[in-house]
C-alpha positions, 0 to 999 in steps of 0.5 A: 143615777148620778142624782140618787148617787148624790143624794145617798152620799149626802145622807151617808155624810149626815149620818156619820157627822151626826154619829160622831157628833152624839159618840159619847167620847166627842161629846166628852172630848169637846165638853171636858177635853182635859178631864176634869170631871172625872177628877172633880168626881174622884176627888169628891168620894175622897172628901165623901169617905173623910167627911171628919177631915172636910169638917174641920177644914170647914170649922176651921174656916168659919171661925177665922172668917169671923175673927177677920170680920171682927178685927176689920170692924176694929180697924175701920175705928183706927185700931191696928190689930192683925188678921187670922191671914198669912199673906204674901209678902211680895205680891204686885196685886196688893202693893197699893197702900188701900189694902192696908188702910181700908178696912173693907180692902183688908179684909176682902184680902184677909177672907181671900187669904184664908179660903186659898189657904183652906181650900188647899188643906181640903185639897192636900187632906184627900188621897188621889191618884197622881194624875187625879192629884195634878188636875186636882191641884191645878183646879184649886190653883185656878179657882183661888186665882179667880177668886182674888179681890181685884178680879172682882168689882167689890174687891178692886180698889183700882177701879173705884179710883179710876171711876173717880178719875175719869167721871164714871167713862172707865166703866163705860170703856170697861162694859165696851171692852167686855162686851167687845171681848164676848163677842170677838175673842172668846170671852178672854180678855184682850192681852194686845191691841192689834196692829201694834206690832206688825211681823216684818216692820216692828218684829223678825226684822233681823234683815236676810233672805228665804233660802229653802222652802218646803211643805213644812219649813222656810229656811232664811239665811241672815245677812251678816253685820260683822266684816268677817263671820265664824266659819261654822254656821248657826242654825237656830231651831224654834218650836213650831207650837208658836212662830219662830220669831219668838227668837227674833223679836223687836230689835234690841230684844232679838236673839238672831240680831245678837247672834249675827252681830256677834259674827255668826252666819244664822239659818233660821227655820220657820215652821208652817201654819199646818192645815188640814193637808198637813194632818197625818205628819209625824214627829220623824216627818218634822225631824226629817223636813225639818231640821235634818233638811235644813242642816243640809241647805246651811252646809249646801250654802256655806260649803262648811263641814260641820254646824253648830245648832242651837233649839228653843223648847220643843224645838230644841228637843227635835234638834237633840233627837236630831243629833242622837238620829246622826250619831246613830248613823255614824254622823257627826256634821253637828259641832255643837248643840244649844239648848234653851229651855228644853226637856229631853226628860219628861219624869217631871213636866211640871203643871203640862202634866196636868195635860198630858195623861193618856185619857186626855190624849185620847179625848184630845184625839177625838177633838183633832178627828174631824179638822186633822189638827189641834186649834191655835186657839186651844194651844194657847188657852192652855198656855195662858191658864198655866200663868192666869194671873199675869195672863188672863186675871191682870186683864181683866182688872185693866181692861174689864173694870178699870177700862184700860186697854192693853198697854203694847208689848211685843212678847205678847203679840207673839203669845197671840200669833199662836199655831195649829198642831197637826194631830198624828204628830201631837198624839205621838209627842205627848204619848212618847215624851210625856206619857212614856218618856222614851226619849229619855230612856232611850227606847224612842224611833224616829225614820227609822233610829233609835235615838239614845241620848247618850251618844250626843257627845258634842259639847252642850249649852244648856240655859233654862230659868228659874221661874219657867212653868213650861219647862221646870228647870229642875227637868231641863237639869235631868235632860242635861245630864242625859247627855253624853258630851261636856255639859254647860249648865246655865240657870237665868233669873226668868221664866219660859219666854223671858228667858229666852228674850234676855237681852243685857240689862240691870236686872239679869242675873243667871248662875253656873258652876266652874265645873263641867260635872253635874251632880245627881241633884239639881238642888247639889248643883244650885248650891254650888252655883255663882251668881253673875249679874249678867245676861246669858246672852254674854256667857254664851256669845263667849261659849259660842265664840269658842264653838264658832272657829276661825273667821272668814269672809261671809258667805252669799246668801243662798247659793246655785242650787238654792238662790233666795226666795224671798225677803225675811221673815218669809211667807210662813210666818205670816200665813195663819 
């Protein structure tokens, strides 16, 4: 009986794995998990309706593709004529003198121009819903990238030249590093050259201990560098869609390292790399072992009664929903909040929303069914496309035809340690943040509270950059002033992950206004704002030193009730 128990089980298990393998919404979730051909579909009957527009756009394209190849010929027979095209002017792709001296080049950068240009006034020619609009968009976006010259080997002057130079063995490297890259990374091209940069002896460095451990986080405390430290501690929350040392990165370039040797005593939470036992945790599962666990342990630890807190991305947006959930229970051990690049209003999520409506949840869903988690790797596929051209498409072209290896750069090799999603918690956050904005609107439940972000009445630091696609910083500015305490507003020169590895150099620059009010517009506050050439790390060490109070002599590291565990940075950020 046992045998034919088996052997029913056996069949049973089959059967349902093969169910769910033809159930047309697995196939859909695995084929197109984001949608795209129902857009592509929607957007091809709008074209359909208006085929007078689509011929138009097409007219129009032919003759000024003509007209660039009747003006490349005069130039290729010394004339300087210009071209149909309106090009960029600052564009790092094109900066080679080739492209303007080389007839061929020209015009392969000409006809480029042209199609991008075309292609988007098809695309701007249809009405589409919004959500069909925004993968729309997104499409166009990443067929014009793919499409540039130097992606390609008869539009890349770079790679003649390199051939040249090393007597053909860079295409031979290049074929090899293709191949090698087929095989053993997806068909993506290498960003980093593995063991570069090891965690723990190039990168998170910053010296300490592991003071707390649970089945979610590690908890480390930083051994101080200043003799005497701020009495209230620090406690850094990062996101957990990548490993915390994004924030503690190669010395010289580590936030934490800045923070400590400004005199503050950091607490570092480091989230673990869930698996499949991990797959029904919650948001309210993150915030309450995350950290609400750890503000416990840091005011256990430093006998301090309140701790100033400071999150990155959605690692700020747990430790704002945090201070929301301890005001709605009369709680106020939080002095002050940090918040780096992170939205807390979700009415404009930038180019994410392309991932973010509920039919892609949905398939998203059916994706994470079977393993009780979303892939590492297809978080950061999804990262790499939003900057594919700096990401994916310059690699190509080094790596591919010019037959380069990647040059070391450690924010890179953080971009590669990517983490899994557990899926009960990643369909809840983007369906409450990004679909329903309940954060925001202060309609959001988390263990039992309703969180208004109003009610966070601690004064805020609110840094966010200019050129951020993750986090657009008009958003950030709407999440802002959801706040109901003295707001600093901070705008840096960079992006997501440079804006939050910033540390003083000539070229930083960020911008503020004297006053503590925020407009309604985002633009009103940009217009008013002075430009510093300067970090924002200065401009808040000074806001954090405000924060800090009094100096004191540093507490141990750990304590009775929670000794160390171990060295930082630890065991989780090293388990994958």
């Amino acid at each position: 009986m046992r045998a034919e128990e088996r052997a029913r089980r056996l069949v049973g298990s089959v059967a349902d794995a093969v169910k769910d393998r033809l159930d047309p919404r697995t196939v859909a979730a695995r084929v197109d998990p984001i949608g795209f051909v129902p857009a592509l579909a929607g957007a091809a009957k709008a074209v359909a309706t208006h085929p007078a527009t689509a011929a138009k756009v097409g007219l129009g394209w032919g003759l000024d593709a003509s007209r660039a190849g009747a003006v490349s010929a005069l130039r290729a027979l010394g004339a300087t004529t210009e071209g149909p095209a309106v090009l960029a002017e600052r564009d790092p792709r094109y900066k080679d003198p080739v492209w303007e001296e080389n007839a061929w080049y020209w015009l392969c950068r000409q006809e480029y121009g042209l199609f991008a240009a075309r292609l988007r006034e098809l695309a701007a020619s249809v009405e589409l819903e919004p959500i069909t609009r925004r993968k729309i968009d997104f499409l166009v976006d990443q067929l014009i990238e793919a499409a540039a010259p130097p992606n390609w080997p008869a539009g890349s002057p770079g790679m003649v030249q390199r051939a040249f130079e090393t007597g053909g063995r860079s295409l031979v490297r290049g074929a090899r590093n293709a191949l090698r890259d087929l095989v053993q990374n997806r068909g993506l091209p290498q960003q980093h050259t593995p063991g570069e940069f090891v965690v723990g002896e190039h990168l998170a460095t910053t010296p300490g201990k592991v003071v707390y451990r649970n089945r979610l986080i590690e908890l480390i405390q930083y051994a101080p560098q200043t003799p005497q430290v701020h009495e209230i501690p620090l406690l850094m929350s990062p996101p957990w869609i990548n490993k915390f040392y994004i924030m503690d990165l190669a010395p010289g370039r580590s936030l934490v390292e800045w923070a400590v040797q400004h005199g503050h005593t950091v607490f570092m939470i480091s989230y673990r790399d869930p698996d499949s036992s991990l797959r029904d945790l919650t948001v309210s599962d993150y915030l309450l072992e995350g950290p609400l666990a750890a503000l416990d342990v840091v005011q256990e630890i430093t006998g301090a009664p309140k701790v100033n807190v400071a999150g990155l991305c959605l690692g700020g947006t747990i430790a704002a929903s945090m201070l929301a959930w301890l005001a709605a229970r009369g709680d106020d051990r939080v002095n002050s909040l940090t918040l780096m690049n992170t939205l807390l209003d979700f009415t404009g999520p930038g180019i994410l929303g392309v991932f973010t409506d509920e039919a892609t949840v949905k398939r998203l869903e059916h994706t994470m069914r079977k393993d009780g988690y979303l892939p590492a790797s297809s978080m950061k596929m999804t990262f790499d496309l939003l900057r594919a051209t700096d990401l994916l498409w310059r690699y190509v072209e080094a790596n591919w035809l010019q037959g380069r290896d990647p040059e070391p750069f450690d924010m890179l090799t953080w971009n590669a340690d990517s983490t899994r999603m557990p899926a009960e918690m990643q369909a809840e956050y983007l369906r409450t943040c990004y679909i329903r904005n309940e954060l925001a609107e202060g309609k959001l439940e988390l263990a039992g509270e309703r969180l208004d972000l109003q009610n966070v009445r601690q004064d805020a630091y609110v840094i966010t950059a200019e050129r951020d696609h993750i986090a657009p910083w008009e958003s950030v500015y709407l999440g802002a002033r959801r706040l109901g305490g003295t707001v600093r507003f901070v705008l840096s020169n960079s992006g997501h992950i440079a804006g939050v590895v910033n540390p003083p150099s000539p070229k930083s620059r960020h911008w503020f206004t004297e006053s503590s009010e925020l407009p309604e517009s985002s633009q009103e506050w940009r217009d008013d704002a002075t430009e510093q050439r300067a970090s924002w790390w200065e401009d808040w060490a000074n806001w954090a030193e405000e924060h800090g109070g009094d100096k004191i002599t540093p507490p141990s590291l750990g304590s009775d009730a929670h000794p160390p565990l171990g060295d930082a940075p630890g065991t989780y950020v090293l388990r994958s």
